[in-house]
C-alpha positions in Angstrom: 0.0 0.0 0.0 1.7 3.4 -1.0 2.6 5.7 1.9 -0.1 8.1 0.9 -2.9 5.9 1.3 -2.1 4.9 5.1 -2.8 8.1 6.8 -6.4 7.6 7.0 -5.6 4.0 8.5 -4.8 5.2 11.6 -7.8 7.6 12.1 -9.9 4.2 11.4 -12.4 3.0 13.8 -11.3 -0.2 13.3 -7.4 0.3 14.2 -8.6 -1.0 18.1 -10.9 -3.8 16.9 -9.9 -7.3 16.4 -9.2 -8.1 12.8 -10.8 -11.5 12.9 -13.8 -9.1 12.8 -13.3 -7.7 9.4 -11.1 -10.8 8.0 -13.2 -13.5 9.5 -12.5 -17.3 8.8 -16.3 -18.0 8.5 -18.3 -15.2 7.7 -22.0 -15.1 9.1 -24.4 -12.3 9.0 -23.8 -11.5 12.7 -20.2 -11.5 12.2 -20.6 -8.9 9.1 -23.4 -6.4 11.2 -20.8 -6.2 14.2 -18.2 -5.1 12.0 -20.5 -3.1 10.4 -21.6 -1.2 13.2 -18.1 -0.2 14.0 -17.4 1.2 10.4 -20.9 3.0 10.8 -19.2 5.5 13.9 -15.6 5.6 11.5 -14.2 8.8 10.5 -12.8 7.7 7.7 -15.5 5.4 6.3 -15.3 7.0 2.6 -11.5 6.8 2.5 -11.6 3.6 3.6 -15.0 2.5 0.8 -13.1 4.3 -2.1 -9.6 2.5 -1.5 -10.6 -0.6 -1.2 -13.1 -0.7 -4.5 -9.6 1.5 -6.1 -7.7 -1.7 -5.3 -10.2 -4.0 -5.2 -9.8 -5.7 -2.0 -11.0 -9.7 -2.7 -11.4 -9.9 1.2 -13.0 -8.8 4.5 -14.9 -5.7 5.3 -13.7 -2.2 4.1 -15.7 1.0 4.4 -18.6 -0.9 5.7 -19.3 -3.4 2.5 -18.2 -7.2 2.3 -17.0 -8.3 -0.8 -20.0 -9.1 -2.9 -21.5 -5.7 -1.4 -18.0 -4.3 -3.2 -18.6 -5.9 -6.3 -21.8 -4.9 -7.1 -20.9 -1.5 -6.2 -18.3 -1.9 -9.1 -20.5 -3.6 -11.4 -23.9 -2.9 -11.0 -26.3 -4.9 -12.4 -26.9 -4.7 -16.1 -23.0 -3.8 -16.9 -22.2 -6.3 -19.1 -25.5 -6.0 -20.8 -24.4 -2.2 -22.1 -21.0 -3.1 -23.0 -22.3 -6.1 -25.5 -24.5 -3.5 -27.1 
C-alpha cells in the first residue's frame, strides 16, 4: 500500500478492533453487522470505501461493505448487458 494511502488507517475505527472481525475465517451475517456497526461511527468510512473498491480488496470488510456488497458496487447490475451493445 503506498505511503499516501495509510494516513487515514490510523484515524480508522477499526485500528482498536480485532481483525478476525473484518477478515473472518467464516463469515455469518452476525459477524458482518458487528463489524458493520463499528465502520458505521468511523471517521474515515469513505476513505476507507473508495480505497478498497480502487484496489479492489478480494477480502474482508472495508468501508462498511463485504466483498459481494463491493462488487456490485463496481459492477452494477446490467453492466455487461451495455458493454455487448
Amino acid at each position: 500500500m503506498p505511503l499516501e494511502e495509510i494516513g487515514w488507517l490510523r484515524r480508522g475505527a477499526c485500528r482498536s478492533s480485532d481483525p478476525d472481525l473484518f477478515f473472518p475465517l467464516a463469515p455469518s451475517p452476525q459477524q458482518e453487522a458487528r463489524a458493520k456497526a463499528v465502520c458505521a461511527s468511523c471517521q474515515v468510512l469513505e476513505e476507507c470505501r473508495a480505497y478498497a473498491l480502487r484496489a479492489g480488496e478480494p477480502d474482508g470488510i472495508w468501508g462498511g461493505l463485504t466483498p459481494q456488497e463491493r462488487r456490485r458496487s463496481r459492477f452494477p447490475a446490467g453492466w455487461r448487458d451495455s458493454a455487448a451493445s
